[in-house]
Every structure is written in C-alpha cells, then in structure tokens.
C-alpha positions in Angstrom: 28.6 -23.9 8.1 25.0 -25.0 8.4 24.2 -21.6 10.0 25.1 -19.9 7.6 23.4 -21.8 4.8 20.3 -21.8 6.9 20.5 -18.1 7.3 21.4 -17.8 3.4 18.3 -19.7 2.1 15.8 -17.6 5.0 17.3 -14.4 4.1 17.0 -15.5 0.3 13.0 -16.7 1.1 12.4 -13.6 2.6 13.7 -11.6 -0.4 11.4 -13.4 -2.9 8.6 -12.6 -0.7 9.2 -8.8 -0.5 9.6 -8.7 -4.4 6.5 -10.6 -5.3 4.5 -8.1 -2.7 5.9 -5.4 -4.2 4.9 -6.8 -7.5 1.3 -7.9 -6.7 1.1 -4.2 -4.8 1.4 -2.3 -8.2 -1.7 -3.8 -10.0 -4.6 -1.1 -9.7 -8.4 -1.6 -11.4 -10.6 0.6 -13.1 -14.1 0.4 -14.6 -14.6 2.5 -17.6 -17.9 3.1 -19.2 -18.9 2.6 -22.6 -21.3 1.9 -25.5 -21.8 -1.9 -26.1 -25.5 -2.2 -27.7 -25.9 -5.8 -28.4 -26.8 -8.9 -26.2 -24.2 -10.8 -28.2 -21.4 -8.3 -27.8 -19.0 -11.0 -26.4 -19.5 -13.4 -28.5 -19.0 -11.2 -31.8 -15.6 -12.5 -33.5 -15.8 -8.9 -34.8 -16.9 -7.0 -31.8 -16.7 -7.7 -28.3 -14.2 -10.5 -28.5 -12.0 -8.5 -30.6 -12.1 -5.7 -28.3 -11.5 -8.6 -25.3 -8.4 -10.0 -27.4 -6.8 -5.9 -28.2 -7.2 -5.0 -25.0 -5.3 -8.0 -23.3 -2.7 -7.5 -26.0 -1.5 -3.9 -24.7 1.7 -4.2 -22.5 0.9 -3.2 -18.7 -2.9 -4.8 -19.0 -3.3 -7.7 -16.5 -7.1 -8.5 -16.8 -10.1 -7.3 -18.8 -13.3 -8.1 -17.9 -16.7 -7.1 -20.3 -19.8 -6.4 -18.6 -21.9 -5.9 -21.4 -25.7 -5.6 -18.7 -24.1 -2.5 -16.9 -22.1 -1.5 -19.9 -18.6 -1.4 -18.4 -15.1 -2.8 -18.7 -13.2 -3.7 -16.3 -9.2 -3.5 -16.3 -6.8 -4.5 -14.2 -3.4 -2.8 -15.1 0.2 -2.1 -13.8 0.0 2.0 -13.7 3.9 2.1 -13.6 3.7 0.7 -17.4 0.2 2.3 -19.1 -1.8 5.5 -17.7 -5.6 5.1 -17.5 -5.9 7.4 -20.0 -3.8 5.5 -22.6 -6.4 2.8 -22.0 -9.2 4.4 -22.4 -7.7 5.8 -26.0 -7.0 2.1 -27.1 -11.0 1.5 -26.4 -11.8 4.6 -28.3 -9.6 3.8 -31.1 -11.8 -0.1 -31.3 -15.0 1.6 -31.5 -16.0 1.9 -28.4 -17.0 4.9 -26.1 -14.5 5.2 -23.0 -15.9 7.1 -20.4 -15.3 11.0 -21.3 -13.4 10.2 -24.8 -15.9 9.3 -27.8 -15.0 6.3 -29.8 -12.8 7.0 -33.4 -15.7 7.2 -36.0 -14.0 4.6 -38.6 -13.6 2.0 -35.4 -17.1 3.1 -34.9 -18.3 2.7 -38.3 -16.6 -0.7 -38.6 -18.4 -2.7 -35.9 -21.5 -4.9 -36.5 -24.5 -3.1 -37.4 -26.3 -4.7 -34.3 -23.4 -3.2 -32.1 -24.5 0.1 -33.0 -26.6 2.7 -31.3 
C-alpha cells in the first residue's frame, strides 16, 4: 500500500514537471522597432505608459519591455495564442511604428506633441 502511494505521488510530481516545461517551452521573444521620439516616453500617462499598459493587456503577451535609447520593444509572447504580426498591428494601431507596418495616422496624431517626429 505504501508502494503504491509512493509510486502515485512520483508519477504525479513527474507529471507536473513535464506540463510546466512544456508550458515555460512555448514563450518566444521578439524585438520590434519603432518610433519613440521623447526622453520621457515612459513616463508619459498618455504615451509610453499607455502603450506599456495596451500591450500587456492583449491575451498571449507575457512581458513588454520599452527601450526607448535603441528604440525597440521587447515582447515576450505565447505564439500558440498571438502571431507576431498581430502584435506588431496592436503597436501600429497606438501610434507607434512597428517594424515594416507604419503606425495608424489618428493613433499617430493623438500622441504628445514631444512624442512626435
């Protein structure tokens, strides 16, 4: 009797363990250019911290990270629930350049004059 509950909590551990690498295994990154102007950018309610706070709202995005020196985000994102591409239309639709697709003119028109070309 206390094999087989051994064997049933070892065979259950090592379940758990094979899930959560699976899980971890499906997170990929990307770095996608852009157009962020201003020094401030991340501090902007109306700029870079909203584009911060839409981005981590969009189901499949782990982890967005603003370089605004090299001018690049950084995602981390679960491929199996949002495309690249998807991600880089959400940017475009805030205003912002993402790599290859230009930014939505209204978006673009609505930012902070200082986050502007």
């Amino acid at each position: 009797m206390k094999q087989n509950f051994l064997t049933l909590l070892i065979t259950i551990s090592l379940l758990l363990n094979v899930q959560y690498s699976i899980a971890q295994s499906t997170v990929t990154s990307a770095s996608i250019k852009t157009n962020i102007y201003c020094d401030h950018c991340l501090e902007c309610p109306t700029c870079g911290i909203l584009l911060l706070n839409k981005l981590k709202q969009i189901k499949g995005i782990r982890q967005v990270n603003i370089n605004t020196t090299l001018k690049l985000i950084k995602v981390s994102y679960e491929p199996s629930v949002i495309k690249i591409n998807s991600i880089r239309e959400h940017i475009a639709a805030l205003g912002y350049d993402a790599d290859a697709i230009k930014a939505s003119i209204s978006a673009y028109n609505s930012l902070d004059a200082c986050c502007k070309k």
